[in-house]
mmCIF file of the N, C-alpha and C atoms, coordinates in Angstrom:
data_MODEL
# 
_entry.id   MODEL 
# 
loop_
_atom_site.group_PDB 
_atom_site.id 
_atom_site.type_symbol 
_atom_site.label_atom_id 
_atom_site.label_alt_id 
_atom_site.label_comp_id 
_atom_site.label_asym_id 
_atom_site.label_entity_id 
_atom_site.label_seq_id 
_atom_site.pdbx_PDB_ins_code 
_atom_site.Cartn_x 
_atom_site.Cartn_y 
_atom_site.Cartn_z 
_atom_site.occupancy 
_atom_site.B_iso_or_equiv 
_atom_site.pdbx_formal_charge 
_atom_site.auth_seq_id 
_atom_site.auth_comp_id 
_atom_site.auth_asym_id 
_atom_site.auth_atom_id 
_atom_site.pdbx_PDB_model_num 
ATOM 1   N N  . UNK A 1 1  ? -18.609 -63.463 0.316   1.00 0.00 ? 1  UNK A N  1 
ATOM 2   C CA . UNK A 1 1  ? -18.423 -63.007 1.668   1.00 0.00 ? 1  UNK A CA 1 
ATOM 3   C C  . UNK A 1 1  ? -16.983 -63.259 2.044   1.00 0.00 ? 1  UNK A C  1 
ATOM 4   N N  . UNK A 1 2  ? -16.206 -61.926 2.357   1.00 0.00 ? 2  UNK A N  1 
ATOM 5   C CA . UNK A 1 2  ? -16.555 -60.825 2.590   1.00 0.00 ? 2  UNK A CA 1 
ATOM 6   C C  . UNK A 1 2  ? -16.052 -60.006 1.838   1.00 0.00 ? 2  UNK A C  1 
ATOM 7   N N  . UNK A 1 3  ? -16.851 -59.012 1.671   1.00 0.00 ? 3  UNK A N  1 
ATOM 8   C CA . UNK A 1 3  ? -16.082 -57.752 0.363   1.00 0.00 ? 3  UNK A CA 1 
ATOM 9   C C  . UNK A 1 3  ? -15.289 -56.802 1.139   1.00 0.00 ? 3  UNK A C  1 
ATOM 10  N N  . UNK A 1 4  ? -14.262 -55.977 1.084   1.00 0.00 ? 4  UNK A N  1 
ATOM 11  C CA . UNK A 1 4  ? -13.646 -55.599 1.718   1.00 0.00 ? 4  UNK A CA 1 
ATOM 12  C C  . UNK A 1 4  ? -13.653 -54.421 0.319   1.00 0.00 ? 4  UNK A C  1 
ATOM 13  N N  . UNK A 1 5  ? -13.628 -52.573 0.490   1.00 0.00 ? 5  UNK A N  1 
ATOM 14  C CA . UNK A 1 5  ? -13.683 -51.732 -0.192  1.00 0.00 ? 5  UNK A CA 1 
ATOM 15  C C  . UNK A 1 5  ? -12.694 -51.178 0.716   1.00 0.00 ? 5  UNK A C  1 
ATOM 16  N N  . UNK A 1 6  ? -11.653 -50.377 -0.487  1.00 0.00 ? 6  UNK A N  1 
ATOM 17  C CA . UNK A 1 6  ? -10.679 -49.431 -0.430  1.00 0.00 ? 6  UNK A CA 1 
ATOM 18  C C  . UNK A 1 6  ? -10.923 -48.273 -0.782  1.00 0.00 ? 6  UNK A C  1 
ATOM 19  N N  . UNK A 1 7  ? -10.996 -47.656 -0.266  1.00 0.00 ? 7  UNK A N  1 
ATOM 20  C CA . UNK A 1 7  ? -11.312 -45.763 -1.072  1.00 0.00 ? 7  UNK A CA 1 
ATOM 21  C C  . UNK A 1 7  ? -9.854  -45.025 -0.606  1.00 0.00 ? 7  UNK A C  1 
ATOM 22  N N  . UNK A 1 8  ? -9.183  -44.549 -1.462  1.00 0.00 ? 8  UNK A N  1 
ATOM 23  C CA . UNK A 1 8  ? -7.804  -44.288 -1.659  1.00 0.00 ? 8  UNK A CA 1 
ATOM 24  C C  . UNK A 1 8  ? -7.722  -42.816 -2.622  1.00 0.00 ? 8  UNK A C  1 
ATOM 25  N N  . UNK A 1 9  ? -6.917  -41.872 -2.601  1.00 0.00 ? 9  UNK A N  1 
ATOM 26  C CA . UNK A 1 9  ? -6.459  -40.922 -3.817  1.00 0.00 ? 9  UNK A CA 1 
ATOM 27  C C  . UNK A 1 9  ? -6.730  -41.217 -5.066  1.00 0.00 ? 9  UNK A C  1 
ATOM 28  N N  . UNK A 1 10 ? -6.813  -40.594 -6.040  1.00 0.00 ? 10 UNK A N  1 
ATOM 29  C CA . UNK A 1 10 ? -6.518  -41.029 -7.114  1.00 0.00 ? 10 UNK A CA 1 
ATOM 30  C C  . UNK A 1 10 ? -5.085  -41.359 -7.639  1.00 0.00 ? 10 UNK A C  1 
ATOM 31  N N  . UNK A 1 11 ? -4.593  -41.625 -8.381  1.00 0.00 ? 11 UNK A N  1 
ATOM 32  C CA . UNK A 1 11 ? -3.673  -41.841 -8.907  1.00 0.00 ? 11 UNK A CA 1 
ATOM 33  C C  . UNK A 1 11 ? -2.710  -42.485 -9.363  1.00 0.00 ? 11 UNK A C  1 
ATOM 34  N N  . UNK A 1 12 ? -3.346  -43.975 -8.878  1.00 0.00 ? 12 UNK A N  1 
ATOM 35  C CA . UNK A 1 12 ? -2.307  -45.068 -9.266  1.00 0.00 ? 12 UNK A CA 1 
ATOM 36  C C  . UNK A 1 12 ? -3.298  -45.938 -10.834 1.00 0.00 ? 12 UNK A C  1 
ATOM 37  N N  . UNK A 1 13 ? -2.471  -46.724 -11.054 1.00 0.00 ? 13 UNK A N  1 
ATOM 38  C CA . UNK A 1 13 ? -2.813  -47.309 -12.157 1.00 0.00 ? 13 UNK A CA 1 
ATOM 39  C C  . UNK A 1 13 ? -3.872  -48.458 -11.496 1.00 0.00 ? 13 UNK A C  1 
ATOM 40  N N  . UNK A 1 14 ? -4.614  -49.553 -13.124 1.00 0.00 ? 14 UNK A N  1 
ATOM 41  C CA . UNK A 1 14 ? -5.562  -50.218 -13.192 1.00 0.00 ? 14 UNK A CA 1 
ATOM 42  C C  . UNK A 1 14 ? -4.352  -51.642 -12.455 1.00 0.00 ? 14 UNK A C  1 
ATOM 43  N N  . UNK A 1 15 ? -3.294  -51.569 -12.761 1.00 0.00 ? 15 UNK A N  1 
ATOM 44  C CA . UNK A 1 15 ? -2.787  -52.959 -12.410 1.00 0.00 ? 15 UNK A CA 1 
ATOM 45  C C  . UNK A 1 15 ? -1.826  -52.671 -10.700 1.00 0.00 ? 15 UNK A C  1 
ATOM 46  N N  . UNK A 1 16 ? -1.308  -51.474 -10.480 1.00 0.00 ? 16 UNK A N  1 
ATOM 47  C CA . UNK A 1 16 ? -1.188  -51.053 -8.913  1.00 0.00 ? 16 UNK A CA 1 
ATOM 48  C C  . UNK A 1 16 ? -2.535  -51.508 -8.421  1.00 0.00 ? 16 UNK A C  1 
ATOM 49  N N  . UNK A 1 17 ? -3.792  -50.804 -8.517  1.00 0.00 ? 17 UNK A N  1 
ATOM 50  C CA . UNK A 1 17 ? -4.567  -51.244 -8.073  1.00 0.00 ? 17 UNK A CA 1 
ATOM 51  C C  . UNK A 1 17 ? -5.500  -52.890 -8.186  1.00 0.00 ? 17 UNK A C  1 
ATOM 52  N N  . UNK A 1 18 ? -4.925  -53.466 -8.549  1.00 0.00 ? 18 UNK A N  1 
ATOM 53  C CA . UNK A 1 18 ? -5.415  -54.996 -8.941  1.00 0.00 ? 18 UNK A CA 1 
ATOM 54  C C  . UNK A 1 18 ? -4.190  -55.823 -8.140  1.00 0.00 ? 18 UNK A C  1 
ATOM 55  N N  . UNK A 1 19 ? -2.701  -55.162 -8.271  1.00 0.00 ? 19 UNK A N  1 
ATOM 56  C CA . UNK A 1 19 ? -1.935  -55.974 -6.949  1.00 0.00 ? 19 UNK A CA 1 
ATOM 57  C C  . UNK A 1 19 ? -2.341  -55.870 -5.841  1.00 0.00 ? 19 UNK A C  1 
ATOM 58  N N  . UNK A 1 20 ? -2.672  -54.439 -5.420  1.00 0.00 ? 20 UNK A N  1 
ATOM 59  C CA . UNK A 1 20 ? -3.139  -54.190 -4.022  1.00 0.00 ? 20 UNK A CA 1 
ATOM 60  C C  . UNK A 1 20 ? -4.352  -54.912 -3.651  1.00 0.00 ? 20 UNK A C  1 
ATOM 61  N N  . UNK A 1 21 ? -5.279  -55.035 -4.638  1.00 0.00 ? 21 UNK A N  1 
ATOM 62  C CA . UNK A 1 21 ? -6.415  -56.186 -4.022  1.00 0.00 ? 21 UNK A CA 1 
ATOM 63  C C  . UNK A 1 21 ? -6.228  -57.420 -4.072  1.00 0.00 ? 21 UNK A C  1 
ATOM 64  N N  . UNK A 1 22 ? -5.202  -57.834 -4.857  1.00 0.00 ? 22 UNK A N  1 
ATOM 65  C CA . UNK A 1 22 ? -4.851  -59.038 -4.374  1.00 0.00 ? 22 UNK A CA 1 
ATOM 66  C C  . UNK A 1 22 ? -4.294  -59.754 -3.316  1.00 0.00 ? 22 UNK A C  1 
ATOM 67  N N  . UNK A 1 23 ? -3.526  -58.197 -2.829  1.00 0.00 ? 23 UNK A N  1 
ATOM 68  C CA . UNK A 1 23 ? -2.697  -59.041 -1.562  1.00 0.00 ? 23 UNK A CA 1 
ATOM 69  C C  . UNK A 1 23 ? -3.529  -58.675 -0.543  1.00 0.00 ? 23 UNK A C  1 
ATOM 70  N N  . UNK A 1 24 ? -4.621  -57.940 -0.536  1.00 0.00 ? 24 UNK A N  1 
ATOM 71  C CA . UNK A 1 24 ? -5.529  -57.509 0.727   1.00 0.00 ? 24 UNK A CA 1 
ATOM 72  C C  . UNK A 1 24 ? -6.260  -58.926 0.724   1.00 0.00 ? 24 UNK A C  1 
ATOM 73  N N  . UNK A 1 25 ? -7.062  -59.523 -0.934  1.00 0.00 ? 25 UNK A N  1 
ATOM 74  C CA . UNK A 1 25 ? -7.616  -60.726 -0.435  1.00 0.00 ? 25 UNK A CA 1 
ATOM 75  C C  . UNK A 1 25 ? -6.790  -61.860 -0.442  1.00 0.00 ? 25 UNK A C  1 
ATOM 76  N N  . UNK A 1 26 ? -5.942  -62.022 -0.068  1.00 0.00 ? 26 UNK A N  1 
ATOM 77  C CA . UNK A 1 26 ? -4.926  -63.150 0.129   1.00 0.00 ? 26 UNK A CA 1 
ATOM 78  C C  . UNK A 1 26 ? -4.679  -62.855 1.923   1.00 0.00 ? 26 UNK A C  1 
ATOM 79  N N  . UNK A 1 27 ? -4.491  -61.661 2.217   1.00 0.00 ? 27 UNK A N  1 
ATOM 80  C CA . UNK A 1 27 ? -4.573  -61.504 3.457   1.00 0.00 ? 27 UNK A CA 1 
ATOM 81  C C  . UNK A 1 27 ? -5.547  -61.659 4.211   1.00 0.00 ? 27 UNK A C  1 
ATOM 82  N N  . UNK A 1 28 ? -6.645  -61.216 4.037   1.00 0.00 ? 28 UNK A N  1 
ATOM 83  C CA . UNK A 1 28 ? -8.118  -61.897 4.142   1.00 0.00 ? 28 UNK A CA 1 
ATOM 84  C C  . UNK A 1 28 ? -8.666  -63.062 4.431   1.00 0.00 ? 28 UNK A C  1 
ATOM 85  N N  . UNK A 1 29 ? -8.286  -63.623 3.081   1.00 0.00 ? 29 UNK A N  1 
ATOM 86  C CA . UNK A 1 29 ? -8.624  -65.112 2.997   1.00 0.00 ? 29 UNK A CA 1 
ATOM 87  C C  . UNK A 1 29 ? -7.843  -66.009 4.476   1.00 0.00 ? 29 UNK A C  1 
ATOM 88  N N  . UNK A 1 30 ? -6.706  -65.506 4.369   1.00 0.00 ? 30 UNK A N  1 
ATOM 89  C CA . UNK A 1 30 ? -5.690  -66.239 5.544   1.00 0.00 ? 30 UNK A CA 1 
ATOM 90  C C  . UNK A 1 30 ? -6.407  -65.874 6.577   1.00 0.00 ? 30 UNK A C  1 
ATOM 91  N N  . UNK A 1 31 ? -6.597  -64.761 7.069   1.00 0.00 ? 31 UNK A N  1 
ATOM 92  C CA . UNK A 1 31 ? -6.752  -64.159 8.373   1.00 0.00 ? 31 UNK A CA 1 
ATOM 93  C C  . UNK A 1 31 ? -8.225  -64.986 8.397   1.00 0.00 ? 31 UNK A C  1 
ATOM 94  N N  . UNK A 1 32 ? -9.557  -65.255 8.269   1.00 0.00 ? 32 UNK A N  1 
ATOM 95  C CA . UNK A 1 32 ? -10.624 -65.059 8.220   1.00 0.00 ? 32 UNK A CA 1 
ATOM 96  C C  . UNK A 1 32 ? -10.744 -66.748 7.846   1.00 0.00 ? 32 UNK A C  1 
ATOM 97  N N  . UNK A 1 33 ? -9.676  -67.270 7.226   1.00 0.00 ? 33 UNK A N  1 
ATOM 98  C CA . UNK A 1 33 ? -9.935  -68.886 6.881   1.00 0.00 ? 33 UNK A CA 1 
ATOM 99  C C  . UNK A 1 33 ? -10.463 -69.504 6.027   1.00 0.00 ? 33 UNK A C  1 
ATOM 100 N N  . UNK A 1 34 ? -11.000 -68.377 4.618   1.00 0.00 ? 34 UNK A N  1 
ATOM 101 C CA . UNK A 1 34 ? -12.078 -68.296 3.856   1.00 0.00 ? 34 UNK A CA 1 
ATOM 102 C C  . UNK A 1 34 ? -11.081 -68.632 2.491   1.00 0.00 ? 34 UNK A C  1 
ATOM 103 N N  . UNK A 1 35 ? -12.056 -69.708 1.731   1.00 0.00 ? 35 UNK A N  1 
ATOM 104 C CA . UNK A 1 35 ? -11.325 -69.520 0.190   1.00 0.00 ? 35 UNK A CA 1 
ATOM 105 C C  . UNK A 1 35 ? -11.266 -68.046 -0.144  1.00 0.00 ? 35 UNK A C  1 
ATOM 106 N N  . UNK A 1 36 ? -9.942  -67.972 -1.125  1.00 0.00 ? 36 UNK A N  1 
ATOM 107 C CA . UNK A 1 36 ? -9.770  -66.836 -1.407  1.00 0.00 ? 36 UNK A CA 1 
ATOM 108 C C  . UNK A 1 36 ? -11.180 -65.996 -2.640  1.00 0.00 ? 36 UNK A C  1 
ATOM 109 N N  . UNK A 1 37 ? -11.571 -67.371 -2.839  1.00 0.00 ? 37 UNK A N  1 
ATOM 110 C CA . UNK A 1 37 ? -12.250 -67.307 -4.437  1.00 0.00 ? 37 UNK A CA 1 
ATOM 111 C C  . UNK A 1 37 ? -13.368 -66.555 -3.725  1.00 0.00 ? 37 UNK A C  1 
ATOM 112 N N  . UNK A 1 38 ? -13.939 -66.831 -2.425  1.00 0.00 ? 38 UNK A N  1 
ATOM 113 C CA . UNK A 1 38 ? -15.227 -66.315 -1.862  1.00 0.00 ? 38 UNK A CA 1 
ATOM 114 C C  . UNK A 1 38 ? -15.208 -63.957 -1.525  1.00 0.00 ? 38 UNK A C  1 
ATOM 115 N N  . UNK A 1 39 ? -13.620 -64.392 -1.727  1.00 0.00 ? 39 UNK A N  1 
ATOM 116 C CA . UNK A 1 39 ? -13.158 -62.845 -1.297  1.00 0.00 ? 39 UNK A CA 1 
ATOM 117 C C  . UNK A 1 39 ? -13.185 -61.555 -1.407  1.00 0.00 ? 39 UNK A C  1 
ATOM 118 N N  . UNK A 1 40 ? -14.327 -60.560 -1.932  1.00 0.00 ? 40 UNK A N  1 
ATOM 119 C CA . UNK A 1 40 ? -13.843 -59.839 -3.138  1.00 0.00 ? 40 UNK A CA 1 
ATOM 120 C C  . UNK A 1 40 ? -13.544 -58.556 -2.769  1.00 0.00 ? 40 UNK A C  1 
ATOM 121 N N  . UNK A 1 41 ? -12.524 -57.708 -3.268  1.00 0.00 ? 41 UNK A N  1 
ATOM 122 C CA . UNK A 1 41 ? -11.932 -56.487 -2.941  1.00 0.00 ? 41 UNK A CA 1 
ATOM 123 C C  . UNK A 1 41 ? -12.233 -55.608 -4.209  1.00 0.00 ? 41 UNK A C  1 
ATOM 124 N N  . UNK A 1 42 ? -12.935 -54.123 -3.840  1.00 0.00 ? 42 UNK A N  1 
ATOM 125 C CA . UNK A 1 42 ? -12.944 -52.938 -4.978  1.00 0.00 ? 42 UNK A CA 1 
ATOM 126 C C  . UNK A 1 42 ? -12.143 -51.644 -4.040  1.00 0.00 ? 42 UNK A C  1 
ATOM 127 N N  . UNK A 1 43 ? -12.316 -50.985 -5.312  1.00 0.00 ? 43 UNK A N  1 
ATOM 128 C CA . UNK A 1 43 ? -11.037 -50.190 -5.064  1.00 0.00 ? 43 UNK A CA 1 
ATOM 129 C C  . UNK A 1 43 ? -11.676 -48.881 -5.554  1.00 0.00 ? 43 UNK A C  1 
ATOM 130 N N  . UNK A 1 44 ? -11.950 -47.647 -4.763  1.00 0.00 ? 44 UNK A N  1 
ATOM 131 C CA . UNK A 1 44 ? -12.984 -46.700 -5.199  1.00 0.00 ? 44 UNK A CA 1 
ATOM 132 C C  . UNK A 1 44 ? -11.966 -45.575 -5.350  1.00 0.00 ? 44 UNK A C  1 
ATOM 133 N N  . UNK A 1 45 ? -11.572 -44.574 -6.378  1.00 0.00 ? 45 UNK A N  1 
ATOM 134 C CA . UNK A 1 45 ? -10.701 -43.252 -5.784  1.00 0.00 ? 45 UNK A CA 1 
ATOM 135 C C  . UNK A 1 45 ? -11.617 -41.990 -5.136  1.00 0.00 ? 45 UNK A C  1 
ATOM 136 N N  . UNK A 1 46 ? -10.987 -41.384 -4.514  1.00 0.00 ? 46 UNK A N  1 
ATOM 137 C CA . UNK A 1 46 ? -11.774 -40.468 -3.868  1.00 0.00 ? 46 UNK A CA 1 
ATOM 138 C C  . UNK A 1 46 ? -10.678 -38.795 -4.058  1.00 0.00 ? 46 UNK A C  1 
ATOM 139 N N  . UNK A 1 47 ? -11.362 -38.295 -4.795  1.00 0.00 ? 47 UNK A N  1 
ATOM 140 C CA . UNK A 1 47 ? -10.069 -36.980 -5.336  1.00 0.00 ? 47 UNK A CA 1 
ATOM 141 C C  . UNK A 1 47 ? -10.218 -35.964 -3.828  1.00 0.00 ? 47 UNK A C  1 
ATOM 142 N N  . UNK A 1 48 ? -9.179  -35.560 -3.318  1.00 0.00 ? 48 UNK A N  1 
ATOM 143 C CA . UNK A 1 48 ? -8.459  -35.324 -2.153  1.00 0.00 ? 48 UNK A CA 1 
ATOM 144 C C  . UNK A 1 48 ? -9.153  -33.921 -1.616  1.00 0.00 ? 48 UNK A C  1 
ATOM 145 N N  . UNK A 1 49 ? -10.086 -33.138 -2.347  1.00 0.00 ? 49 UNK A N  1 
ATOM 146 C CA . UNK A 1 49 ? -10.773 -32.101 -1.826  1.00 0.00 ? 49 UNK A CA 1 
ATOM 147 C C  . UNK A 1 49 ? -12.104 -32.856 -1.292  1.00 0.00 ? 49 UNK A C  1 
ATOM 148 N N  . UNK A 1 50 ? -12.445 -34.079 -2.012  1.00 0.00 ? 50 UNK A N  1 
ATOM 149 C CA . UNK A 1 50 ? -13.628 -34.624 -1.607  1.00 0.00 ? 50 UNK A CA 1 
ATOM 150 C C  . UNK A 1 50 ? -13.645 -35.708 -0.592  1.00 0.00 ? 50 UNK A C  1 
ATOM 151 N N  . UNK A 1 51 ? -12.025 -35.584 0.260   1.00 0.00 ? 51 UNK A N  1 
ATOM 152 C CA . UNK A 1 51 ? -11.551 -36.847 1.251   1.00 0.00 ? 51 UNK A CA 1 
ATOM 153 C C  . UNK A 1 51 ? -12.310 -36.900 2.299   1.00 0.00 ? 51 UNK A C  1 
ATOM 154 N N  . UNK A 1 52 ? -12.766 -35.334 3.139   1.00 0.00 ? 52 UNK A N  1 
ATOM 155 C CA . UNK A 1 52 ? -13.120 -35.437 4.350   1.00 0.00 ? 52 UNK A CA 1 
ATOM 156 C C  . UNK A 1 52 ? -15.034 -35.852 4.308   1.00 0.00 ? 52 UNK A C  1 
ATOM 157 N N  . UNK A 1 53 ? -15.316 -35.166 3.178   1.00 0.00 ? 53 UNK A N  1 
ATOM 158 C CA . UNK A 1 53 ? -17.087 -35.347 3.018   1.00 0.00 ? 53 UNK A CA 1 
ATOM 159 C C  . UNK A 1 53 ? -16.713 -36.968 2.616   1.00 0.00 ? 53 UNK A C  1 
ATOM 160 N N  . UNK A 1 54 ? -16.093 -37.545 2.392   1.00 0.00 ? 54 UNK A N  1 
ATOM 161 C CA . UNK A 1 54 ? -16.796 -38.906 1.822   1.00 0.00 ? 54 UNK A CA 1 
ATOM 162 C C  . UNK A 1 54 ? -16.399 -39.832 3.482   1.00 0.00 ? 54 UNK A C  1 
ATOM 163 N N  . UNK A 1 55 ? -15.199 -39.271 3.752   1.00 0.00 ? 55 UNK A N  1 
ATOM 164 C CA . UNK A 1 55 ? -15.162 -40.169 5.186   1.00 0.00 ? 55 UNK A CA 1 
ATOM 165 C C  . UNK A 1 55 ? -16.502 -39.290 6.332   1.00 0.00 ? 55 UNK A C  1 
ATOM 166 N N  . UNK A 1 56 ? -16.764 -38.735 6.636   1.00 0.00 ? 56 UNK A N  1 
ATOM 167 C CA . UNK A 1 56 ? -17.742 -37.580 7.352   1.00 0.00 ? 56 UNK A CA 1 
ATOM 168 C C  . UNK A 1 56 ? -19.581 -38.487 6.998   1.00 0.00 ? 56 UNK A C  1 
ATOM 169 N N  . UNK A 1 57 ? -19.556 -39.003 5.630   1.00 0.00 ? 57 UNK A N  1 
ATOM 170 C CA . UNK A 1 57 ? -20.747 -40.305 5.359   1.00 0.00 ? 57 UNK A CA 1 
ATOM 171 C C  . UNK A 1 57 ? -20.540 -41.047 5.569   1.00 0.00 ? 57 UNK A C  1 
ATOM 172 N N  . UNK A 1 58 ? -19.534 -41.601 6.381   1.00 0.00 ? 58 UNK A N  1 
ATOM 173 C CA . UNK A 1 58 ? -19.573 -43.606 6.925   1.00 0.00 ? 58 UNK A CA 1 
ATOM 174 C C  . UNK A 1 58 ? -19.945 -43.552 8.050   1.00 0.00 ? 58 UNK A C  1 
ATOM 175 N N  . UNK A 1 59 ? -20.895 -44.000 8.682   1.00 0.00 ? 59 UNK A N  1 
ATOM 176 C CA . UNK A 1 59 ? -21.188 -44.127 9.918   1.00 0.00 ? 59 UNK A CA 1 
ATOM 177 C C  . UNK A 1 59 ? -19.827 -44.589 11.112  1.00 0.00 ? 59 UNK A C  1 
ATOM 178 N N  . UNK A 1 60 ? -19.748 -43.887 11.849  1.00 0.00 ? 60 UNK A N  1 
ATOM 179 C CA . UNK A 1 60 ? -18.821 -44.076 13.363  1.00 0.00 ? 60 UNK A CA 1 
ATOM 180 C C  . UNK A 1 60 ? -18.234 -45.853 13.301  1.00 0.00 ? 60 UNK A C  1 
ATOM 181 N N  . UNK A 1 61 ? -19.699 -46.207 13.823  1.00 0.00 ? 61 UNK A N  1 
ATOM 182 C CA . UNK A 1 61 ? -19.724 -47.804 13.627  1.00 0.00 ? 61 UNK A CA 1 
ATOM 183 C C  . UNK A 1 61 ? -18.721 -48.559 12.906  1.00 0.00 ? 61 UNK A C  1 
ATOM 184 N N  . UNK A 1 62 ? -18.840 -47.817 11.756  1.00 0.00 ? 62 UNK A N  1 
ATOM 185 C CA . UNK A 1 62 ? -18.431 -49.071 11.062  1.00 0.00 ? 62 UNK A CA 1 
ATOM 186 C C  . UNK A 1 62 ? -16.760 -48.275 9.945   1.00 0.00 ? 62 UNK A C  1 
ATOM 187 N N  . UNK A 1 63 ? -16.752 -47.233 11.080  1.00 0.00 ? 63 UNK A N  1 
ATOM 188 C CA . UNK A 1 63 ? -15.108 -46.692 10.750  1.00 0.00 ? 63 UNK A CA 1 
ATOM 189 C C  . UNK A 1 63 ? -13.967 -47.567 11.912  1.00 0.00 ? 63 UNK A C  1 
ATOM 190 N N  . UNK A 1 64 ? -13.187 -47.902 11.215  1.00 0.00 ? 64 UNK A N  1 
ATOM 191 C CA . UNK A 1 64 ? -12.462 -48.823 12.741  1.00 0.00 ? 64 UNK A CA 1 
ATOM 192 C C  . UNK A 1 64 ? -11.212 -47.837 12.854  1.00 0.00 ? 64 UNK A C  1 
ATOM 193 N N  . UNK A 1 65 ? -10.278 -47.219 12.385  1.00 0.00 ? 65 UNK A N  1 
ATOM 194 C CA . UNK A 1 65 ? -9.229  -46.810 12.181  1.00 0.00 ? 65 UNK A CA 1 
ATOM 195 C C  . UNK A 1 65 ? -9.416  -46.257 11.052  1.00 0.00 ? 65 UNK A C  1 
# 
């Protein structure tokens, strides 16, 4: 607790994407007060014709920005 998911373009690499979750759960961890170890971040691509149907399935709720 808490998982935090990224859904992003395709196109960056396995280790771009492994910095970027690192510094999201390092940011996390700080913000929230939580060992980092408890933290976990995935990283989903979403190819750019299929951007608006996959945001259009998250409920309102729980879209913040």
């Amino acid at each position: 607790m808490p998982h935090i998911a990224i859904s992003m373009y395709p196109g960056r690499s396995r280790e771009e994407k492994a910095a970027l979750a690192e510094k999201v759960r390092t940011l996390v961890s700080e913000e929230l007060k939580k060992d980092p170890k408890v933290v976990t971040v995935s990283v989903h691509d979403v190819p750019a014709e299929k951007w608006q149907e996959y945001l259009d399935a998250i409920p309102g709720e729980e879209r913040f920005y």
